[in-house]
C-alpha positions in Angstrom: -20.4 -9.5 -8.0 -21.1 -13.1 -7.6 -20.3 -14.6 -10.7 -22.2 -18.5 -10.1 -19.1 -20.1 -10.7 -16.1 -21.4 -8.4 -12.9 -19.2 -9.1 -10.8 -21.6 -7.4 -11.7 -24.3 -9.6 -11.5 -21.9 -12.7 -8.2 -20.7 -11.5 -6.9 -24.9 -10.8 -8.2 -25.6 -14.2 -6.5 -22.4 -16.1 -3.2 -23.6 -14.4 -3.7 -26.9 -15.2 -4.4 -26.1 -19.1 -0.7 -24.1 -18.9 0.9 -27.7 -16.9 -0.6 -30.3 -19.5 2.1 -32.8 -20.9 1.6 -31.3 -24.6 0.0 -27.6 -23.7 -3.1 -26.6 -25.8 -2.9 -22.8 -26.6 -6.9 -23.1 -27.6 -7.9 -24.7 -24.2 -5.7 -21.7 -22.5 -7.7 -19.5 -24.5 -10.4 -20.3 -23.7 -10.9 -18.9 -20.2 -10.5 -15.3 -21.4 -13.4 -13.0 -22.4 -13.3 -11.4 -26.2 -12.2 -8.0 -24.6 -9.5 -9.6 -22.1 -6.5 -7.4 -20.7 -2.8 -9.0 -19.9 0.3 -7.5 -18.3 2.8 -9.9 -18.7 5.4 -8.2 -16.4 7.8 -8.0 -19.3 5.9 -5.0 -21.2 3.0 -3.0 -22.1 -0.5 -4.0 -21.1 -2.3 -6.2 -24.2 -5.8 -6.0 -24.8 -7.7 -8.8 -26.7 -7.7 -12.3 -27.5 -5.6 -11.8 -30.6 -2.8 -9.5 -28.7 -2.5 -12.1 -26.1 -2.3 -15.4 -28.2 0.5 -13.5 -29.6 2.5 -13.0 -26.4 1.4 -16.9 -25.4 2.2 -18.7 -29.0 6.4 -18.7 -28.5 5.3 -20.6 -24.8 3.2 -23.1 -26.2 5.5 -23.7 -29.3 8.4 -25.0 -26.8 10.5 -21.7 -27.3 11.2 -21.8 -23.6 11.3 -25.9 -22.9 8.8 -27.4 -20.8 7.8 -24.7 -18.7 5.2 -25.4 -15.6 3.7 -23.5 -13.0 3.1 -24.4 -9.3 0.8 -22.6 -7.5 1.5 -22.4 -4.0 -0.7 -19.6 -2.8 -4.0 -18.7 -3.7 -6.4 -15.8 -2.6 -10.0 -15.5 -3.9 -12.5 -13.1 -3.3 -15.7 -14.6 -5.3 -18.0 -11.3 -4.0 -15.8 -9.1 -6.5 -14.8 -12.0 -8.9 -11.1 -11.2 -8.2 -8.0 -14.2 -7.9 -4.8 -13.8 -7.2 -2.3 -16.8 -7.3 1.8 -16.9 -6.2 3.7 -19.2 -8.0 7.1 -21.0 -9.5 7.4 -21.3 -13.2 9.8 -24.0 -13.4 11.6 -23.9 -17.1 13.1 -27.8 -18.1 15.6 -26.9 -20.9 16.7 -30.8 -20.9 14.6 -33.7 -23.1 12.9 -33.4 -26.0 11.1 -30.1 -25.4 14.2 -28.4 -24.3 15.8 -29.4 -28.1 13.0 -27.2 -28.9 13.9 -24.2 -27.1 15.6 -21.1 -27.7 19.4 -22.0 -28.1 20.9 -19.5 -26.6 18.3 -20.2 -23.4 18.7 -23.5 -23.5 22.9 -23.4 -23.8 22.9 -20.8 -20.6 20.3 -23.2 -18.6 22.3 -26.1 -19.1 25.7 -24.8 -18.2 24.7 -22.4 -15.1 21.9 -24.4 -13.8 21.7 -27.9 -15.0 18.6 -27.3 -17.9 16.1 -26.9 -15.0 15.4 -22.9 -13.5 12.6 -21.2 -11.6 11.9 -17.7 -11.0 8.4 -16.7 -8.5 6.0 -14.5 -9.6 1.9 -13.9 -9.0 -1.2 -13.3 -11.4 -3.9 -10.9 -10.5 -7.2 -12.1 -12.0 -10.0 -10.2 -13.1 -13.9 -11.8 -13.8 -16.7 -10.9 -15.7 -20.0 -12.3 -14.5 -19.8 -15.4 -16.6 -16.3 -17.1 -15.0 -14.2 -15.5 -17.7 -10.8 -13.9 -17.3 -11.1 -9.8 -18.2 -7.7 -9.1 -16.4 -4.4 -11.3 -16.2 -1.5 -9.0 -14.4 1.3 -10.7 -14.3 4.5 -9.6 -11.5 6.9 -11.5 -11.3 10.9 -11.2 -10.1 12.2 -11.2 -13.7 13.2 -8.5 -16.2 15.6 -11.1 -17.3 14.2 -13.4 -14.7 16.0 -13.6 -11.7 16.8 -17.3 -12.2 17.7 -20.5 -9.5 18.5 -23.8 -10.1 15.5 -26.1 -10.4 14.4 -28.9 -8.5 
């Protein structure tokens, strides 16, 4: 399946709409097809754009801080339009988006890890024909995420 388009860069820019400053749920939405899938390593498989703006809406509404993701491995394999990516989500509990998270999260980062944890995870990626995300599998080391200090 070659899809015409550049996974790598869809993947860089899909990561980069999750890493923005003040994140934009609609631009993150926008890279998945009407009739996407999503395991989000915490429960059962999703199914739609509705199902997974759901599970993404606490993210982007600072329930969790400032949370980032740094990709620091990437496989592509553009002939069956499949991605998969390794990562860090980083979690800052401290500033003005930490005020906005959780308390409870926020009161544990800050004593046991100084407002800043990571945990390491990757995301298998599925393509349709078009560039657009029909699969998102999240696995990751977390059921309550098996937290470290950030940097």
């Amino acid at each position: 399946m070659t899809t015409g388009t550049d996974l790598g860069q869809i993947i860089d820019a899909f990561v980069s709409a999750f890493n923005d400053p003040e994140p934009d749920l609609d631009r993150v939405m926008s890279f998945f097809a009407e009739d996407a899938r999503y395991l989000p390593g915490h429960g059962p498989e999703l199914r739609g754009l509705a199902a997974i703006r759901a599970e993404f809406a606490p993210q982007f509404a600072g329930r969790y801080g400032a949370m980032t993701f740094d990709v620091y491995d990437q496989v592509i394999d553009e002939s069956r339009g499949r991605a998969t990516i390794r990562w860090a989500c980083r979690l800052d509990l401290t500033g003005e988006r930490g005020r906005r998270a959780i308390a409870p999260l926020r009161w544990f980062a800050r004593i046991r890890y100084g407002g800043r944890v990571q945990w390491h995870g990757l995301d298998v990626f599925h393509f349709d024909t078009a560039g657009r995300i029909t699969g998102k599998f999240t696995y990751a080391t977390f059921r309550l995420p098996l937290w470290e200090r950030g940097r």
